[in-house]
N, C-alpha and C positions, 0 to 999 in steps of 0.2 A: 642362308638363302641368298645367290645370288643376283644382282641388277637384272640381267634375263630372263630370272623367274617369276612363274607367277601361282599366284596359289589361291587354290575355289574354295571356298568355305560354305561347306553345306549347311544353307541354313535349317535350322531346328522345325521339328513341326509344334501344328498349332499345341496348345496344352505341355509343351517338352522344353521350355528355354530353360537354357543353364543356370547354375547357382551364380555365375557370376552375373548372368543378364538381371536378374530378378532384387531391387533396393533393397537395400536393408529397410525393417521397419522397425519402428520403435512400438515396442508394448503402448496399447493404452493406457491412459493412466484410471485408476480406482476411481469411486465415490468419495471413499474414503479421503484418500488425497488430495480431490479438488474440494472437497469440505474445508478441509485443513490451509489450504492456499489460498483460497476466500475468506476463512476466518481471520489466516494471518493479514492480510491485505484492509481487512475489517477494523483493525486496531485504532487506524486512522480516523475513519470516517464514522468510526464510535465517539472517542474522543472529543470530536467537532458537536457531531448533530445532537448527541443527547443532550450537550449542556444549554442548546438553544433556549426549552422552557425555562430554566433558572437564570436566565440572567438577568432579569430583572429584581428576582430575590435577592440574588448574588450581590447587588450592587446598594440594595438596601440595606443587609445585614452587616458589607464589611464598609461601607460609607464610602461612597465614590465619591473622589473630587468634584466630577464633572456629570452630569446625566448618562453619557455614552460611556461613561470608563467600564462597563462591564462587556460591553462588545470586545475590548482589548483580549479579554479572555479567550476569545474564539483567534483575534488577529495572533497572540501569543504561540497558538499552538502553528500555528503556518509559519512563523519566525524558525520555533524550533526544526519542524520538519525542513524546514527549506535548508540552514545549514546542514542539520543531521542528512541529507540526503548525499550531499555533498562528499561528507566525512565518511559515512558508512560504505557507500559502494569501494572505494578505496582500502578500508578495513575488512572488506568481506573479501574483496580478492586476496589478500595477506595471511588471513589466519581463519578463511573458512567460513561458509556459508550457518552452521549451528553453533558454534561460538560469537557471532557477531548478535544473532537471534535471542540468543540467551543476553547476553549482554546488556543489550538494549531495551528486552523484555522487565528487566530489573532496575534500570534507568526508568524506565513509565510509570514502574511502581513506587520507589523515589520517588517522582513527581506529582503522583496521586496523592499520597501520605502527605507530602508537603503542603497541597491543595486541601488535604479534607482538615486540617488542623489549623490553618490561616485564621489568622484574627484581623486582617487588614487585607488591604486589595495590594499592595504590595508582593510579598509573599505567596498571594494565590498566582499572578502574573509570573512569577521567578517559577514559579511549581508547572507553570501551564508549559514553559518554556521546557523545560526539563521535559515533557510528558511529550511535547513535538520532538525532541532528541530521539528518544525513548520508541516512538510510534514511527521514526524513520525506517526504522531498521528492520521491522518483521513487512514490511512495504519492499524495501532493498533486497532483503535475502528471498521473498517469494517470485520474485520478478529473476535473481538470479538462478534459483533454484529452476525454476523453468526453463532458462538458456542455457544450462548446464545438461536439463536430462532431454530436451526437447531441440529441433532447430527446423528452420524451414515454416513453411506451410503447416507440418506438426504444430509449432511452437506457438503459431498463431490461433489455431484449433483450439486448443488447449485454452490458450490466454481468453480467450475469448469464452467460453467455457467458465472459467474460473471469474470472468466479470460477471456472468449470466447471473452467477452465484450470490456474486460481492454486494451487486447493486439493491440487493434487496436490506445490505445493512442503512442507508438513508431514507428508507420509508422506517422502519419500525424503529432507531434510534429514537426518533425526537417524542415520539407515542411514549418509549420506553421511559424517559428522563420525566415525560408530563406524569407517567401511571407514580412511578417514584418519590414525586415529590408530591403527588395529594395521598399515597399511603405515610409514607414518613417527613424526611426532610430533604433538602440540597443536596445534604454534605453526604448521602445515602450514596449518589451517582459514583461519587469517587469511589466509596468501595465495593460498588460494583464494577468500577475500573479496576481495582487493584485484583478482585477474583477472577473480572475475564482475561487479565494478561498471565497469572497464575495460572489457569486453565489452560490455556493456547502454551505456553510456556511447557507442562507438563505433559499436551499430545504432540507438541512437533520432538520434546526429548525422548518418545517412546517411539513413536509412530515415523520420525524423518531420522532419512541416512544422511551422510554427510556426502554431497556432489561433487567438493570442488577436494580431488586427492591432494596431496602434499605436492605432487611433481609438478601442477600446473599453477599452483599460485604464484601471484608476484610479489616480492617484497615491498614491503611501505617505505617509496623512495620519492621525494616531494618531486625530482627531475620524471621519474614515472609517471605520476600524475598530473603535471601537467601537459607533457606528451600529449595524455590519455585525453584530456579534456581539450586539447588543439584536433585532435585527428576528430574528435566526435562533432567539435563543432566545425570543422568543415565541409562537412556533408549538410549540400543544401535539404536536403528531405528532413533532416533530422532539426535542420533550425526551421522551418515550415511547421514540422510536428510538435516541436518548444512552444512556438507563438500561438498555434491554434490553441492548442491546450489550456497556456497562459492568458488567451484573450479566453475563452467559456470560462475558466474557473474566475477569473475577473466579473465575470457577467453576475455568474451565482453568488459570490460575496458582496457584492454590489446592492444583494436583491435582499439578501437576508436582512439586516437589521429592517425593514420595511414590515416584516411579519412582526404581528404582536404574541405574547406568550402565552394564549389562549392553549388549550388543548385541542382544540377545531384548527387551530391555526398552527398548530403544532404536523396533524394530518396531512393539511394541506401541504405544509414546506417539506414532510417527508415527500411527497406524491409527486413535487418538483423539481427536488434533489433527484429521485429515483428517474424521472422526464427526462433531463439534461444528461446526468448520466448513462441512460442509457441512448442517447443522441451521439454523447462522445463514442460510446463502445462500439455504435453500428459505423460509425463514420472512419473509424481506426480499420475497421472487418471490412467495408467495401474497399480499402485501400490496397490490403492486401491478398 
């Protein structure tokens, strides 16, 4: 076409635009699925809230030095998570979204087993640590897994969706850990940790494809990651969304050891967990 040309583009009628005008969409996602991505996301906030009624047994059976040392247990599992989050997202880009799941999924069971056998507070604390390692990872790969099959306004849909789901595991957690410990004992909780990570383990190996192909991964290169971790944290929206985050889940930690380990007061701290969280989830969704 030459500079002097010019050219009319008949536009299409109504009901008639081209394949090319028309986005791609992305399938919705199943029930099935965002069961699955709520469960796995759940690993976490199991971990935490069910052991809330036991900590007070917890600290009498294994003989705390101090009154509070059985709180440690709940601060334990946040040490773990906080670096495992760190380490895992780096590992998931490298060698795949259902390998990293798997991994970790077996890491939490390690940590239960070492929790439910503790003779001392010691031990249980090294076990809790391991169990926040362990509960990084199927938190990491569901959050990945979504920005792999979803992006955009989707991905928010979704996400949002899939918290709808999530947040109903901090109301029936802490009921759960009370109903457990006046049928049998404590150390019950754990291996009701070690069957729901078995469980969840056994539907995302059947039921989840692997997202992240071989051509798009990175390799685990320490100059990679931190690259990755400069460019993330210079986006002011994203250090905004760090601190709001980090100042509510402050708030809620803060608030917990205040409940006492009644079964009434078990209800209640699920009813508050499930408050806040879903304060956080609506406040994420009007942003986007």
């Amino acid at each position: 076409m030459g500079m002097g040309e010019c050219v009319f583009l008949k536009r299409p009628r109504r009901g008639q635009a081209t394949m090319s005008m028309r986005p791609s969409r992305t399938p919705s996602p199943s029930l099935s699925f965002v069961l699955l991505m709520a469960t796995m996301m759940s690993v976490a906030a199991i971990s935490i809230d069910a052991m809330l009624p036991a900590l007070g047994q917890i600290g009498q059976d294994l003989g705390s030095a101090f009154p509070n040392q059985s709180q440690l247990i709940i601060s334990a599992v946040f040490v773990g998570m906080g670096v495992g989050q760190l380490i895992a997202g780096p590992i998931s880009d490298a060698v795949g979204r259902k390998p990293l799941l798997m991994g970790c999924l077996l890491l939490y069971v390690l940590g239960a087993l070492i929790c439910l056998f503790a003779s001392t507070m010691t031990p249980m604390l090294i076990g809790r640590v391991i169990q926040g390692l362990g509960a990084a990872g199927p938190w990491v790969s569901c959050v990945s897994i979504l920005r792999d099959k979803f992006g955009g306004r989707e991905m928010a849909k979704v996400l949002s969706l899939v918290m709808t789901v999530f947040i109903t595991a901090p109301v029936l957690a802490p009921a759960l850990g009370q109903g457990l410990m006046l049928l049998t004992h404590w150390r019950v909780i754990f291996v009701f940790f070690v069957v729901y990570a078995v469980a969840v383990g056994v539907w995302a190996l059947i039921a989840l494809d692997e997202t992240l192909p071989p051509e798009k991964r990175v390799p685990w290169r320490v100059k990679t990651i931190w690259h990755g971790f400069k460019e993330v944290l210079a986006h002011q929206a994203t250090r905004q969304y760090a601190l709001a985050w980090a100042w509510s889940s402050r708030a809620l930690l803060a608030t917990s050891p205040r409940f006492n380990r009644s079964s009434k007061s078990s209800i209640r701290w699920g009813v508050c967990l499930w408050f806040i969280s879903a304060c956080k989830r609506w406040g994420l969704a009007s942003r986007r």
